[in-house]
PAZAPA-4460 file (N, C-alpha, C; in steps of 0.05 Angstrom, whole numbers, plus 32768, in hexadecimal, padded with zeros to 4 digits):
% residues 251
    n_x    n_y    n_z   ca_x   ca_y   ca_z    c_x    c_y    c_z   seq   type   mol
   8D79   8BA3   8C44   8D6A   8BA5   8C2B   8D62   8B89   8C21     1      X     A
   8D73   8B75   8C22   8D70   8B5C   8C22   8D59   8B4F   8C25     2      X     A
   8D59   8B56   8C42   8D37   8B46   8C51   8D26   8B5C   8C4B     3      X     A
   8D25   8B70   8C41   8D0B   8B7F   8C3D   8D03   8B75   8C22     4      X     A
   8D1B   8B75   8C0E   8D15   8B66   8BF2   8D04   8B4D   8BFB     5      X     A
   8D18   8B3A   8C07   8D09   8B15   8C0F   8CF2   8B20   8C1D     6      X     A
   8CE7   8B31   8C2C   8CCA   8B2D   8C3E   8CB9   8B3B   8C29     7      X     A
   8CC0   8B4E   8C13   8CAE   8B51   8C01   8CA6   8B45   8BEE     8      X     A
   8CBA   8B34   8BDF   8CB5   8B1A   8BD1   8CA6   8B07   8BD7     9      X     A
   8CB0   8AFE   8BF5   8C9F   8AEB   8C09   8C7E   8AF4   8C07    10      X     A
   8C7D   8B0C   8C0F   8C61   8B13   8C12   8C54   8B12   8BFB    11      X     A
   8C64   8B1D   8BE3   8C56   8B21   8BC9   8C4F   8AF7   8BBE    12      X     A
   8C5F   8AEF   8BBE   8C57   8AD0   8BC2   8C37   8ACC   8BCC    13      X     A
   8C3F   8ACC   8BE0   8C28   8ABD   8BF5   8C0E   8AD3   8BF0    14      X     A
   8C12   8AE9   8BEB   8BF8   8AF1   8BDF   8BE8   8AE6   8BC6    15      X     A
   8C07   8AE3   8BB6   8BFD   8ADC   8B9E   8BE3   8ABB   8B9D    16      X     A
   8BFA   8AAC   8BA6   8BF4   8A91   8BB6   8BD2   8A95   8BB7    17      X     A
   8BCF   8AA6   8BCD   8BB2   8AA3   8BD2   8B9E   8AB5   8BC2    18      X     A
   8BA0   8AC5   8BB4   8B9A   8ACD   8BA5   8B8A   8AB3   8B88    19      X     A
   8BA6   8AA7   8B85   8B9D   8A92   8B6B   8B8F   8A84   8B7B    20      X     A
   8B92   8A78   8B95   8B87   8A5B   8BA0   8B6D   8A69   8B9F    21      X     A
   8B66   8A84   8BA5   8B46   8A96   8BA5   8B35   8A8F   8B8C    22      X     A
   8B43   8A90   8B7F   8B3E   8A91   8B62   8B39   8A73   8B56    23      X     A
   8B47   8A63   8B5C   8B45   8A42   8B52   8B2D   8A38   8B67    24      X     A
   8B28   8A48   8B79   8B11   8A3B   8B8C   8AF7   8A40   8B82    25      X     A
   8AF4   8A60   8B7D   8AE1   8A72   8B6E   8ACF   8A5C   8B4A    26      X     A
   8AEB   8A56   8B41   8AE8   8A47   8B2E   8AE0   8A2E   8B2B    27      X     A
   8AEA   8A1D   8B3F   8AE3   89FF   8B4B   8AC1   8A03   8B46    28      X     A
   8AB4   8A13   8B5A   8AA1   8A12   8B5F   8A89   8A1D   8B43    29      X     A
   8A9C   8A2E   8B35   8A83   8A39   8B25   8A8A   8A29   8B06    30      X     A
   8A9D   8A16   8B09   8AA1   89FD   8AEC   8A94   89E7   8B00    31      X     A
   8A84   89EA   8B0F   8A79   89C7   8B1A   8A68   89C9   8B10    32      X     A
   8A58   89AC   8B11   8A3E   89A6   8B07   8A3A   8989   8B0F    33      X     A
   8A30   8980   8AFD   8A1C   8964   8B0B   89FF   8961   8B0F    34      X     A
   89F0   8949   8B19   89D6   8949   8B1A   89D2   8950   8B36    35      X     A
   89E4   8956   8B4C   89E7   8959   8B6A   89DE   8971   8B73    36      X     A
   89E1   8976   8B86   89D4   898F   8B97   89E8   898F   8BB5    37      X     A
   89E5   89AD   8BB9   89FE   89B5   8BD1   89DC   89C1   8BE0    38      X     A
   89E8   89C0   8BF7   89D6   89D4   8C15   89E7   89D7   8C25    39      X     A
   89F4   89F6   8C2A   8A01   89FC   8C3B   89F8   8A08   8C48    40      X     A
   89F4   8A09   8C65   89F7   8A14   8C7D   8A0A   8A19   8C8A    41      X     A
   8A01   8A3B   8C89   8A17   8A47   8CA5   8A0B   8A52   8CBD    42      X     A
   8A1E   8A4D   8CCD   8A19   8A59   8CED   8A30   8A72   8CEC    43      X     A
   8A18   8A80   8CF3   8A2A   8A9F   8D00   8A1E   8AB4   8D0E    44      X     A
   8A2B   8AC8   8D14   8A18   8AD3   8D23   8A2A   8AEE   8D21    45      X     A
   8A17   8B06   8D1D   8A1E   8B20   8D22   8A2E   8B30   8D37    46      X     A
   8A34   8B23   8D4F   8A42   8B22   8D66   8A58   8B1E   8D5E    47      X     A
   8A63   8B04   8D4E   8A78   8AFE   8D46   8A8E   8B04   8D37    48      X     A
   8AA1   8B13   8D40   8AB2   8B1F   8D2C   8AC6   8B0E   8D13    49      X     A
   8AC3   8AEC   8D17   8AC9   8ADE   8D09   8ABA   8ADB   8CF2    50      X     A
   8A9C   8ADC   8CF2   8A84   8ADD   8CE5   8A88   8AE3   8CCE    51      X     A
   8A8D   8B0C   8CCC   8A84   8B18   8CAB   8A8E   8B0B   8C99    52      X     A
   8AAD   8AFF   8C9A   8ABC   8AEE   8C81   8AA7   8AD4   8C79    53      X     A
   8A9E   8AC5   8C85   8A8C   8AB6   8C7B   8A76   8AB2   8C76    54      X     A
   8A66   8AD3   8C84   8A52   8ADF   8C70   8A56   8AE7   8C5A    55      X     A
   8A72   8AFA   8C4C   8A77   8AFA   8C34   8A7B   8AE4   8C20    56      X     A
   8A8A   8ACA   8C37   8A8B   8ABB   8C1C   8A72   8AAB   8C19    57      X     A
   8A63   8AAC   8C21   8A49   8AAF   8C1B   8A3C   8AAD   8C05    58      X     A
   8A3F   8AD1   8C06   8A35   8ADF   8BF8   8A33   8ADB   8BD6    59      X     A
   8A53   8AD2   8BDC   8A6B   8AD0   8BC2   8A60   8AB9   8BBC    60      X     A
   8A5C   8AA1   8BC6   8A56   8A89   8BBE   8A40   8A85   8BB1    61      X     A
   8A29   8A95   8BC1   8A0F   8A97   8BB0   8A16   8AA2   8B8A    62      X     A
   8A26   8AB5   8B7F   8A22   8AC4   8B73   8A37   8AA6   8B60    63      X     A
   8A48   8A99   8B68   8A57   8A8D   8B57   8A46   8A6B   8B56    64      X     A
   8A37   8A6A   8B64   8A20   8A4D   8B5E   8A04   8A51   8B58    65      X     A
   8A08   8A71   8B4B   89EA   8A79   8B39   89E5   8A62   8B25    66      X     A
   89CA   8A58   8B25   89C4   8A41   8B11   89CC   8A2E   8B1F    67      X     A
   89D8   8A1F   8B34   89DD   8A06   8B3B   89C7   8A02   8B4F    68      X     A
   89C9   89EB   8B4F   89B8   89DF   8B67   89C2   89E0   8B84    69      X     A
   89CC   89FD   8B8C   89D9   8A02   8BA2   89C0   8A0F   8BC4    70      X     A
   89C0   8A07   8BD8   89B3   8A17   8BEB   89C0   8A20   8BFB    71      X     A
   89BD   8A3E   8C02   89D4   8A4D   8C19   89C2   8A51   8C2F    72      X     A
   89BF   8A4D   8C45   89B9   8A4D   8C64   89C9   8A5A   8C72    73      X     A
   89C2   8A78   8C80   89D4   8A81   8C90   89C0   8A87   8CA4    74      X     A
   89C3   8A7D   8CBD   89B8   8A6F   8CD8   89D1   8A80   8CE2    75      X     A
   89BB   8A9E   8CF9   89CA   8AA8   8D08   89C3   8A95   8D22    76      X     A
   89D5   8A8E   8D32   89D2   8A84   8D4E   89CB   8A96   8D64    77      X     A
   89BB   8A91   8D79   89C2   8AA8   8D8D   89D5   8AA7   8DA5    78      X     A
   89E5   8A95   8DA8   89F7   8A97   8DBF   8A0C   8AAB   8DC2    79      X     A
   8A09   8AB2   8DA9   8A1F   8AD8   8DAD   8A0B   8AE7   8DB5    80      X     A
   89FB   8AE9   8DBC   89DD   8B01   8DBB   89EB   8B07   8DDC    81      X     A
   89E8   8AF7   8DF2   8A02   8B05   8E0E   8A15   8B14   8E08    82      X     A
   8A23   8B0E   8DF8   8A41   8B1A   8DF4   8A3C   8B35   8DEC    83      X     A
   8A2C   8B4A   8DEB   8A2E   8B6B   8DE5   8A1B   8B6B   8DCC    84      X     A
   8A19   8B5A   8DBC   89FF   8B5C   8DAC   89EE   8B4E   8DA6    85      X     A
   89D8   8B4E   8D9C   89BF   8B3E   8DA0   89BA   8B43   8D82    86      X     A
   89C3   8B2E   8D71   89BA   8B2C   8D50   899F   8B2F   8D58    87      X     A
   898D   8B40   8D3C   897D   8B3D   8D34   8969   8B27   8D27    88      X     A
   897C   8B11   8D16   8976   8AFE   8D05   897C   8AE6   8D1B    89      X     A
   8984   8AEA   8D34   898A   8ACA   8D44   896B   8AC1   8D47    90      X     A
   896F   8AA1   8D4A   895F   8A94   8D56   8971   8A79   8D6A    91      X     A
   8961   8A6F   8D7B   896C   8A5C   8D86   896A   8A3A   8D84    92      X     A
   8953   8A46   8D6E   8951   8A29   8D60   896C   8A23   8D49    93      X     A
   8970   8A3C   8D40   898E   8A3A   8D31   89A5   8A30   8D3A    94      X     A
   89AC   8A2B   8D61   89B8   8A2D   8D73   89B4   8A0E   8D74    95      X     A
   89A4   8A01   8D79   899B   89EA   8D7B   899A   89E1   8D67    96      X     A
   899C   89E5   8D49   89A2   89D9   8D2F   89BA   89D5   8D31    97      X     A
   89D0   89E1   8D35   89E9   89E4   8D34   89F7   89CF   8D48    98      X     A
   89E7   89D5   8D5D   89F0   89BB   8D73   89E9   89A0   8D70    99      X     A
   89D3   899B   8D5C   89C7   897F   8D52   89E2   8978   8D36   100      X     A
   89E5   8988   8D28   89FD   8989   8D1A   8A1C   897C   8D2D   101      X     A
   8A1F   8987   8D3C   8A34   897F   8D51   8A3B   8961   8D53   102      X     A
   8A20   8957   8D61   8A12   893E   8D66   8A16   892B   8D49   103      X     A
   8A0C   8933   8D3B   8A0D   8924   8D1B   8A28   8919   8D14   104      X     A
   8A34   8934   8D18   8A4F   8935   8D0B   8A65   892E   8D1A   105      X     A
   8A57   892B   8D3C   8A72   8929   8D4E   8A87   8940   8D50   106      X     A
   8A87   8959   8D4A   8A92   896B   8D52   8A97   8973   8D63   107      X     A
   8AB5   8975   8D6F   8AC0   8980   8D87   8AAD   8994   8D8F   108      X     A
   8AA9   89AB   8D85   8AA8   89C5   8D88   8A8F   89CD   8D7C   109      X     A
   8A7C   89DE   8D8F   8A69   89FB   8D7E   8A75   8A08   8D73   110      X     A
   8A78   8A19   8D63   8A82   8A32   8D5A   8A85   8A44   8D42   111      X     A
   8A7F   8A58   8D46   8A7C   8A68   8D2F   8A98   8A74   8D1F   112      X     A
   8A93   8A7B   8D07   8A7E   8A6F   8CEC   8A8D   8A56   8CE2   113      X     A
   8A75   8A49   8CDE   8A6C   8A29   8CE0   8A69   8A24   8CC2   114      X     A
   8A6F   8A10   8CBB   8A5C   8A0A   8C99   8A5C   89EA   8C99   115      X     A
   8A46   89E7   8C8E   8A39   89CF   8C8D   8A2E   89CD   8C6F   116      X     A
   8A3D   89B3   8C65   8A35   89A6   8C3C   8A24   8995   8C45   117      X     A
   8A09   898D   8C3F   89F9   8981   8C3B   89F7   8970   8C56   118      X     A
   89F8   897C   8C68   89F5   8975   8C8A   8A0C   8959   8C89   119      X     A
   8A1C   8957   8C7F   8A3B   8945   8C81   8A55   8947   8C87   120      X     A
   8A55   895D   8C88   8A79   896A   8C88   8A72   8988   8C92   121      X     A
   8A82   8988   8C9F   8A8E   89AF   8CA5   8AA2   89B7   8CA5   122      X     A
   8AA8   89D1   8CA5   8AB5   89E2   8CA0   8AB7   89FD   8CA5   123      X     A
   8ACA   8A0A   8CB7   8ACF   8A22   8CBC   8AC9   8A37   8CA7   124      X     A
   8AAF   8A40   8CB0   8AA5   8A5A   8C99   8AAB   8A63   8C83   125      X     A
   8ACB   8A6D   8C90   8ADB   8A85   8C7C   8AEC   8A72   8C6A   126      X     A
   8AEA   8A5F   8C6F   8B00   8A47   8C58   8AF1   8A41   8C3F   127      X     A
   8AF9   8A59   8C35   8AE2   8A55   8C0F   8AF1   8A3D   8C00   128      X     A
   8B10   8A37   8C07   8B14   8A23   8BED   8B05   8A09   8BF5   129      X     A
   8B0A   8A0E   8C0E   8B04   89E5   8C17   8AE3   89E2   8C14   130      X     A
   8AD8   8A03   8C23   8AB9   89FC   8C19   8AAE   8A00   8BF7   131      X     A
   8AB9   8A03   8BE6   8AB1   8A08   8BCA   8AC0   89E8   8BBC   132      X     A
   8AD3   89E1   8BC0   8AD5   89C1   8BB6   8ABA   89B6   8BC1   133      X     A
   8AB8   89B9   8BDF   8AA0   89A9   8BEB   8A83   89A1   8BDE   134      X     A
   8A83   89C3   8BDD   8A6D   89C3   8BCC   8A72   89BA   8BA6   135      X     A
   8A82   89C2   8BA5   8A84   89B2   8B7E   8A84   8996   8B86   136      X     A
   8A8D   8980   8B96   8A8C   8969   8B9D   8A71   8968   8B9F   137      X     A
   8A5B   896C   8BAB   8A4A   896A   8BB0   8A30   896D   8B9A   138      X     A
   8A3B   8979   8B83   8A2A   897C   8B72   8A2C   8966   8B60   139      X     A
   8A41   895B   8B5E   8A43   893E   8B48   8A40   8926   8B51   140      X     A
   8A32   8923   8B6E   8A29   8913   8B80   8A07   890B   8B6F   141      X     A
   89F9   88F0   8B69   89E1   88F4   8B5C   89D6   88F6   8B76   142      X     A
   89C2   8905   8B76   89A1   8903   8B86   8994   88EF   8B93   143      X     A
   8996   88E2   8BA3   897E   88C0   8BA8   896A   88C8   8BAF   144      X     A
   8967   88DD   8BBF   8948   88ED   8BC1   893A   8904   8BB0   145      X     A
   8928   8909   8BAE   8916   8920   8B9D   8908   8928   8BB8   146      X     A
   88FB   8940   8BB6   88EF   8955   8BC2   88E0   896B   8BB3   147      X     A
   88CA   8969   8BB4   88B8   897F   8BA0   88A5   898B   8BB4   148      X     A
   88AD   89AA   8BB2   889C   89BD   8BC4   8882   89D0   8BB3   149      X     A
   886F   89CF   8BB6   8859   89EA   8BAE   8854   89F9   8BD4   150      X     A
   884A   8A0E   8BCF   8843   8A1E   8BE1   8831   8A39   8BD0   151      X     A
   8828   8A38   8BF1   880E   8A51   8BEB   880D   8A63   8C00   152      X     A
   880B   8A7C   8C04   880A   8A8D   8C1B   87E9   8A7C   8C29   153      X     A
   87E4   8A82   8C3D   87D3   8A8B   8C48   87CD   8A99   8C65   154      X     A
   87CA   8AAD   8C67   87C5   8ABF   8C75   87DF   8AC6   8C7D   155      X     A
   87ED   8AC7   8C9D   8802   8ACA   8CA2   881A   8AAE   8CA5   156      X     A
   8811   8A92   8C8E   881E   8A7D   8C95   881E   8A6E   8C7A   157      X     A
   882C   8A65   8C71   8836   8A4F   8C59   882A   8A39   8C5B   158      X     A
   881A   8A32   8C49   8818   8A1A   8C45   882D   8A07   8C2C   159      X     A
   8831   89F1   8C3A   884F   89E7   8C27   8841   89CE   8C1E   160      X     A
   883E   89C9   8C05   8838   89AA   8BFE   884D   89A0   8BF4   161      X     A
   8853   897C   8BF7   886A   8974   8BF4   8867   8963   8BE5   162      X     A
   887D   8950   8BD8   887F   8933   8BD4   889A   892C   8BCF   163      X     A
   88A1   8918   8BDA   88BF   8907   8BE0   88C0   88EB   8BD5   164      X     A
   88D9   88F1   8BCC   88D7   88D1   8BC2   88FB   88C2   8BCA   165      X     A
   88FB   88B2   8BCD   891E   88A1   8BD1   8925   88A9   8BF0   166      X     A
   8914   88A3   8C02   891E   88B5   8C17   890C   889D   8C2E   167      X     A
   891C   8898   8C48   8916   8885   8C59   8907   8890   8C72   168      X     A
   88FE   8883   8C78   88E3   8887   8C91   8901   8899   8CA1   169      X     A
   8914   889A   8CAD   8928   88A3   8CBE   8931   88BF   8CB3   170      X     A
   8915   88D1   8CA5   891A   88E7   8C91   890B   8903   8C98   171      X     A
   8911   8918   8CA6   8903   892E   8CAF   88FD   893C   8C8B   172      X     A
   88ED   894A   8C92   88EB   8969   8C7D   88ED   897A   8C89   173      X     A
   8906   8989   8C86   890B   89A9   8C8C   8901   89BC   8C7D   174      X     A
   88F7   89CB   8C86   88F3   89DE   8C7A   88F6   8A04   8C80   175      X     A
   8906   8A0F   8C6E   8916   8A25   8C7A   890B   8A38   8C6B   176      X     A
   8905   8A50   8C7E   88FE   8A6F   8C6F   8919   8A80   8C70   177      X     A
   891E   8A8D   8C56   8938   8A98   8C48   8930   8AB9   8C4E   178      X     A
   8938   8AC8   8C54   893B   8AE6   8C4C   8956   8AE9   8C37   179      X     A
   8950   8AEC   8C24   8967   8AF2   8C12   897C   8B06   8C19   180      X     A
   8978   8B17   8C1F   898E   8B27   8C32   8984   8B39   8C3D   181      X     A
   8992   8B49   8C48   8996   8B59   8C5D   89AA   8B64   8C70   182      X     A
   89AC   8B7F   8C79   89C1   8B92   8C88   89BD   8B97   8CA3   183      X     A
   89D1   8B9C   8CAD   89D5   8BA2   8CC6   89E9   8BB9   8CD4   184      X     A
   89E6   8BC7   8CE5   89F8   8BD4   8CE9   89FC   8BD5   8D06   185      X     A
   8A1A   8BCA   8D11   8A18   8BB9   8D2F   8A22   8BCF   8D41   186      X     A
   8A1A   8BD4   8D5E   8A1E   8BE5   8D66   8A2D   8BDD   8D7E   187      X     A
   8A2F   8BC2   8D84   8A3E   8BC0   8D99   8A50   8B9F   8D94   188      X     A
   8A61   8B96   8DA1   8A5F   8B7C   8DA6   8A79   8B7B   8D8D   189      X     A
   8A84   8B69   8D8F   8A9F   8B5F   8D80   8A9A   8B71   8D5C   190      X     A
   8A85   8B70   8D51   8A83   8B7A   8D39   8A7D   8B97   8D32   191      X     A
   8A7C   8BA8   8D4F   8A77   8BBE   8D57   8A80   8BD5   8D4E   192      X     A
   8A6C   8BE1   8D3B   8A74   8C00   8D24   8A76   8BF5   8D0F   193      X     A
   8A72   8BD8   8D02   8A75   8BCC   8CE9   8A57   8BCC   8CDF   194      X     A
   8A50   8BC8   8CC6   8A40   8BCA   8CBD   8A3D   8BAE   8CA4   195      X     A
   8A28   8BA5   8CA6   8A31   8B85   8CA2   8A15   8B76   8C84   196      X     A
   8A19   8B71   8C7C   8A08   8B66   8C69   8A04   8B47   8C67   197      X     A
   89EA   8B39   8C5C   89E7   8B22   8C6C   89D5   8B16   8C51   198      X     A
   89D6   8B05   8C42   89CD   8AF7   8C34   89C4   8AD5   8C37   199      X     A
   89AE   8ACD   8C34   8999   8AB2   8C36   8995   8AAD   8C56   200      X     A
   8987   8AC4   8C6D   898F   8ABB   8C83   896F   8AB0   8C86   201      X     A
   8978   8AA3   8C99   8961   8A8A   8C98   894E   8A97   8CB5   202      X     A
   892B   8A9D   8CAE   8925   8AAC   8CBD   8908   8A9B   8CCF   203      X     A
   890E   8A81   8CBC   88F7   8A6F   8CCA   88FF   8A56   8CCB   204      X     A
   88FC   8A41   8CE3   890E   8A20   8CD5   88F1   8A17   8CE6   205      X     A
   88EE   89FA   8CCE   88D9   89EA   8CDA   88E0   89CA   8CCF   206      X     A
   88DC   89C2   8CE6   88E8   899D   8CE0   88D1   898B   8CEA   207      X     A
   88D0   8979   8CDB   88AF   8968   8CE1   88C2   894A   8CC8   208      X     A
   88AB   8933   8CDE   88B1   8917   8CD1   88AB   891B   8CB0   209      X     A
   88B9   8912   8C94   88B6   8911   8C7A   88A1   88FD   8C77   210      X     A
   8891   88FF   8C68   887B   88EA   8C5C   887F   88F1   8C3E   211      X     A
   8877   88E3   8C33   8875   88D6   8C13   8865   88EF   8C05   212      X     A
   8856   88F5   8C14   8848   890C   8C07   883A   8918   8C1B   213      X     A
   883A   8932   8C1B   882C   8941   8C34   882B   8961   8C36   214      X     A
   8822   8970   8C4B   881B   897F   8C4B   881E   8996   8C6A   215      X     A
   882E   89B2   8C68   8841   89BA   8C80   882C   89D9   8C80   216      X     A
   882F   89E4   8C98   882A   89FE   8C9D   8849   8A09   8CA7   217      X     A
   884F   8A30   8C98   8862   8A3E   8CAF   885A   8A47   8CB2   218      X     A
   886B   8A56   8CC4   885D   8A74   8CD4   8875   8A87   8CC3   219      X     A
   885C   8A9B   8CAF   8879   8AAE   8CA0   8888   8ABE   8CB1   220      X     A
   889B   8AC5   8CAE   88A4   8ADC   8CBF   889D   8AFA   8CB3   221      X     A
   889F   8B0E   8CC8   888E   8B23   8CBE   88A5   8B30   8CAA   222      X     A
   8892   8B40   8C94   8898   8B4C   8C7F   889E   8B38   8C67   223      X     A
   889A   8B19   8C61   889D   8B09   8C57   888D   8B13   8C38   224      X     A
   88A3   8B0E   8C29   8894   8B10   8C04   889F   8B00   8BF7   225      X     A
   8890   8AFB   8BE7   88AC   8AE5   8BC9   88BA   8AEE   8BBE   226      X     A
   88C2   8B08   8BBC   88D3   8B17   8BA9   88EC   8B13   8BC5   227      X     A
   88ED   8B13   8BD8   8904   8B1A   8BEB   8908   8B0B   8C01   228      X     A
   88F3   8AF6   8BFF   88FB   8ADB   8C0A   88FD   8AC2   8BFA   229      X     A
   8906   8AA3   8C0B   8904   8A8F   8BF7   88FB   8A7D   8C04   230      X     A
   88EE   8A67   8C05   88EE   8A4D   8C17   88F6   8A35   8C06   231      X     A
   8906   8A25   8C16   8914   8A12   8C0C   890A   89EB   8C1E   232      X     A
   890E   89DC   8C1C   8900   89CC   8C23   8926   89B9   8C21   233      X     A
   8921   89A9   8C39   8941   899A   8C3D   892C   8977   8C4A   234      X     A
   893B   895F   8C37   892A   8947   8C4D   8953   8936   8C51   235      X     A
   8948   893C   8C67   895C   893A   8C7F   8961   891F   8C8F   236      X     A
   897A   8912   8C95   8971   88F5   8C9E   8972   88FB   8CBD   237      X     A
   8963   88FE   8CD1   8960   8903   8CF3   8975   88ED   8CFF   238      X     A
   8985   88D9   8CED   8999   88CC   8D04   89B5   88D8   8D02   239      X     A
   89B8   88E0   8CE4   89D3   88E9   8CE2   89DA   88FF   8CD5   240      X     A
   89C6   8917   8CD4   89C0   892B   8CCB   89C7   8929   8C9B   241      X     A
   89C4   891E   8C9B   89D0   8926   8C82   89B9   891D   8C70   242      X     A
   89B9   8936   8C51   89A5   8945   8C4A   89A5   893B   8C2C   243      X     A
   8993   8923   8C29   8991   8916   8C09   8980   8929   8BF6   244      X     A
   8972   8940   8BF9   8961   8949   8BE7   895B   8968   8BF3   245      X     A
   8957   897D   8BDA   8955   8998   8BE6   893D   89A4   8BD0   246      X     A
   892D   89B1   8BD6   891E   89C5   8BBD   891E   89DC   8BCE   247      X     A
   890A   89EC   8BB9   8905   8A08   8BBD   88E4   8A08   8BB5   248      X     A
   88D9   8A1D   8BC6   88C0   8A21   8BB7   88BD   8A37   8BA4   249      X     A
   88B5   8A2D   8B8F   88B2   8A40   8B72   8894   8A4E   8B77   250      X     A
   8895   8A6A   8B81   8882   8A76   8B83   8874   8A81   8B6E   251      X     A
***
């Protein structure tokens, strides 16, 4: 009776434990502020049964950095698409972002789910405390660059006008198409009979040299609207990946 008492105490502890640490992380992030800005990117992929936890926290993060100057990027990869399923949302340019990330950052390892603060640091997906300090750190950081986007449909392709300022010739413009969310329901492959929900997945990426002021075409992806997509604009440094300035286009 002894050890059933101690292993239920024990347990009731260490739940508790994480429970509050849930909760002081939850909070970290939604008492930050500053003149700063966070861009997180994740890698994951529907194949992956490690994945859904850091699609949810995600999800969660979006809803607790409403009003901040926060960007969420979720970049399915396709190198699970062999393994029994073939995401929908992969691209392989996402595959090759992730591996230029590697390179940047010197990372042992590819692997999913991935998170990336302002193309400088990573972090294992599903680790909300270490990524939500990250991100509150990141917001009381000032700005040295600006980034101002307009855009206009035309026909089946975006036109993006720009202007940048604090930012060195060694400076790409990214620019990323958002589907605000979306479902899935997986029929084979490690996540197989689960049914999965997917918030800011990134459904177009385009990278070109930054100039002072200028002017980009995309190619939308189909079924593209402003009510249920977003485009976001990232100027990026091409030697060491890391990301001085972020907007959005206000449609």
């Amino acid at each position: 009776m002894k050890t059933i008492r101690f292993f239920a105490l024990t347990s009731f502890l260490i739940t508790s434990a994480f429970s509050l640490s849930a909760c002081m992380g939850q909070d970290t992030l939604k008492n930050a502020g500053g003149d700063g800005f966070a861009v997180l990117e994740l890698f994951t992929s529907e194949g992956c049964s490690s994945c859904p936890p850091a699609d949810e926290l995600v999800a969660k993060i979006q809803k607790e950095a409403a009003g901040k100057d926060v960007y969420l990027l979720a970049y399915h990869v396709d190198y699970w698409d062999r393994l029994g399923w073939k995401d929908a949302f992969s691209n392989a340019d996402y595959s090759r972002r992730q591996s230029q990330y590697a390179s940047w950052l010197n990372t042992p390892q590819i692997y999913t789910p991935q998170i990336i603060i302002n193309g400088r640091s990573e972090f294992v997906g599903s680790d909300g405390s270490a990524i939500r300090h990250a991100i509150a750190e990141q917001l009381v950081i000032k700005k040295n660059a600006t980034l101002v986007l307009k855009a206009h449909q035309d026909g089946g392709k975006l036109l993006i006008e720009y202007q940048s300022a604090g930012a060195g010739k060694e400076n790409d413009l990214v620019i990323v198409i958002v589907q605000k969310e979306a479902h899935s329901k997986v029929a084979r492959g490690e996540n197989a009979g689960r049914s999965l929900s997917h918030v800011q997945i990134v459904s177009a990426l385009q990278v070109e040299p930054l100039k002072t002021k200028g002017s980009t075409k995309i190619i939308l992806p189909k079924g593209f609207d402003t009510k249920n997509w977003e485009v976001s604009g990232l100027i990026q440094n091409h030697n060491n990946g890391s990301i001085s300035a972020a907007s959005r286009v206000d449609f």
